[in-house]
N, C-alpha and C positions, 0 to 999 in steps of 0.2 A: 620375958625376952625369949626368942625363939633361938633354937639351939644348932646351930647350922654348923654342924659336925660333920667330916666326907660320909658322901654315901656310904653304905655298907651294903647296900643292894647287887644281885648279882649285875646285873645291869651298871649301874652305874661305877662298880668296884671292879670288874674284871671284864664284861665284854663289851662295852662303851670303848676299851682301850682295844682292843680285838675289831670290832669297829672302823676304829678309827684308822689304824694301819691298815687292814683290807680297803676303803674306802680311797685314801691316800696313794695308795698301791696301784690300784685301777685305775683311779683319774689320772696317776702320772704319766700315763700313755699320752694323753692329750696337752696335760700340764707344763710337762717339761720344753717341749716345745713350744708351746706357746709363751711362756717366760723366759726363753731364749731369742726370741723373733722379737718378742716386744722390749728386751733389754739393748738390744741392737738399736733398735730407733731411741731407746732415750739417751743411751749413748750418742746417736749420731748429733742430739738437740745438745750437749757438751754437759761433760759429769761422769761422776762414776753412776751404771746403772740402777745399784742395787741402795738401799738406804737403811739404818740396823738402827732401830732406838730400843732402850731399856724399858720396858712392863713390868708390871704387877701379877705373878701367876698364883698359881694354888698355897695357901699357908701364907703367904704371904712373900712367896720367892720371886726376884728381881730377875727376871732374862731377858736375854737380846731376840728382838724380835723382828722378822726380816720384811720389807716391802720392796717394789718395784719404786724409785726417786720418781715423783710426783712436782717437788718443790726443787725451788732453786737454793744455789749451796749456801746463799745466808740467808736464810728463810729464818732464822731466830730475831735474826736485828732489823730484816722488814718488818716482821711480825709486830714488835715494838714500837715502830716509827708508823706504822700504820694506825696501832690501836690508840696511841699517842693523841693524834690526828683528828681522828673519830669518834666521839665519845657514844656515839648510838653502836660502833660497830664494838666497842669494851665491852659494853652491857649487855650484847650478843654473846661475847667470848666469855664472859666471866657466868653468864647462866647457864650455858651451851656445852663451853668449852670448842667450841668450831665455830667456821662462820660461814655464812651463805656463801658469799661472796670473798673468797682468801686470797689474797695479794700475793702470797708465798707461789702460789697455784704456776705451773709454766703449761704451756699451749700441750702441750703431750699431757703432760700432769690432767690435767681437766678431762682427758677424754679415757684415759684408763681410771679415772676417778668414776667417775660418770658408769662406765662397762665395767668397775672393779676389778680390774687387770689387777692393778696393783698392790692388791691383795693376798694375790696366787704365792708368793712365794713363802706365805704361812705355813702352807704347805711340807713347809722340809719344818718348821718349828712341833708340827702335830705328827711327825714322823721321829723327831725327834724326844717329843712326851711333853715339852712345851707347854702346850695348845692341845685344844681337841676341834674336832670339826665343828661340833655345835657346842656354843657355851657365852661365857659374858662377855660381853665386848674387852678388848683388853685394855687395861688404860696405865697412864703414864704413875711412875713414882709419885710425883710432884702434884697430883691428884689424890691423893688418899682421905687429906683432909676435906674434901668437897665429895667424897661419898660417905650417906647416911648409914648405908646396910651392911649387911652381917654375908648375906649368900656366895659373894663373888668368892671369895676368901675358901671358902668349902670344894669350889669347882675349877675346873682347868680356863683360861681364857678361850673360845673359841673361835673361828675364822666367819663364823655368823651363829646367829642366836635370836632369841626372841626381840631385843633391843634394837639390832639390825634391820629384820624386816616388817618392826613395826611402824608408829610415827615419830620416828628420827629425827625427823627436821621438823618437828612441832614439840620436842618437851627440852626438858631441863638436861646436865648434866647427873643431878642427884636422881632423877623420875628413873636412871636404870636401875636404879636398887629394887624397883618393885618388880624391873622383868627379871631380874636375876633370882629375886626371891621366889617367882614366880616358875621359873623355871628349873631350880632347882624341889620345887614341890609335885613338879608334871615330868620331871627327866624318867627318860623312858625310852628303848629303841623306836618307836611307832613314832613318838614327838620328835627323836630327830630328825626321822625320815619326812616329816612334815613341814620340819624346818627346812631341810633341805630343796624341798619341793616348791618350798616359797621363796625360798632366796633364788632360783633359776627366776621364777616370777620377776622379783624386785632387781634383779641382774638383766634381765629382757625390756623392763619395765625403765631404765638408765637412771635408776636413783639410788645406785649404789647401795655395796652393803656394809 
């Protein structure tokens, strides 16, 4: 069994987090604004703008993690009345954990989905030590039993990662364990910058990250 202890690397122990805060830092010239312009219009579609659910970070610690509202305010008991309904759209969700096509979704929702708007406000999570900007997708408590792997657990959640901008909408829920494992063996300033570099791609590209 592989041993997926935090790095100890300079890199990944101390200026991965230096990194992160200069990167953060800089983008919020443009960030900040723009997750204030865009929280205006979800507001105006009725709701609070902002949406907080609980993840799974490093060690195993539980935080609150912030988006831009995507869904509508009972999006738990659609969600149910939907997969109900459906049994080809369970079989999606229960492999997936997402779905193509999400009922929960409201007309603003789909199009900062789409342009990953609503993503940005992770942003104050990776400022806050949270998150990092590049790392494993973050995922829910209620998820733990439905990953395989060992990696996530060693590294911070982050706002995109090898998972994000690879084939997302073609694998499993469990198939992240192998980007995270994966990415925890490649972590490196050069691979985030690459990451980086692709998620502008898959963010221009509207398939979200």
């Amino acid at each position: 069994m592989v041993d997926y202890t935090p790095r100890r690397s300079v890199y990944g122990g101390v200026f991965k987090r230096v990194f992160d805060l200069v990167f953060v830092l800089a983008a919020s010239i443009m960030v900040v604004p723009l997750v204030l312009l865009v929280a205006v219009v979800v507001m105006l579609d009725g709701g609070s703008p902002f949406y907080v659910q609980r993840r799974v970070g490093k060690n195993g610690r539980v935080f609150s993690m912030f988006k831009l509202r995507s869904m509508v305010p009972d999006a738990d008991r659609k969600l149910a009345e939907y997969l109900e309904a459906n049994p080809a759209a369970l079989e999606e969700w229960n492999r997936a954990q997402k779905l193509r096509y999400d009922p929960r979704t409201t007309r603003i929702g789909r199009l900062i989905r789409k342009t990953s708007l609503d993503e940005l406000p992770q942003f104050w999570n990776v400022f806050r030590g949270d998150m990092s900007v590049v790392g494993p997708r973050p995922m829910m408590p209620s998820q733990r039993d439905l990953y395989p792997g060992q990696a996530y657990y060693a590294l911070k959640p982050g706002v995109t990662g090898f998972w994000q901008i690879g084939d997302r909408n073609e694998t499993s829920f469990a198939a992240r364990a192998r980007y995270d494992a994966d990415y925890y063996d490649r972590m490196s300033f050069v691979t985030d910058l690459l990451v980086i570099m692709n998620t502008v791609r898959v963010v221009l590209r509207g398939t979200g990250v």
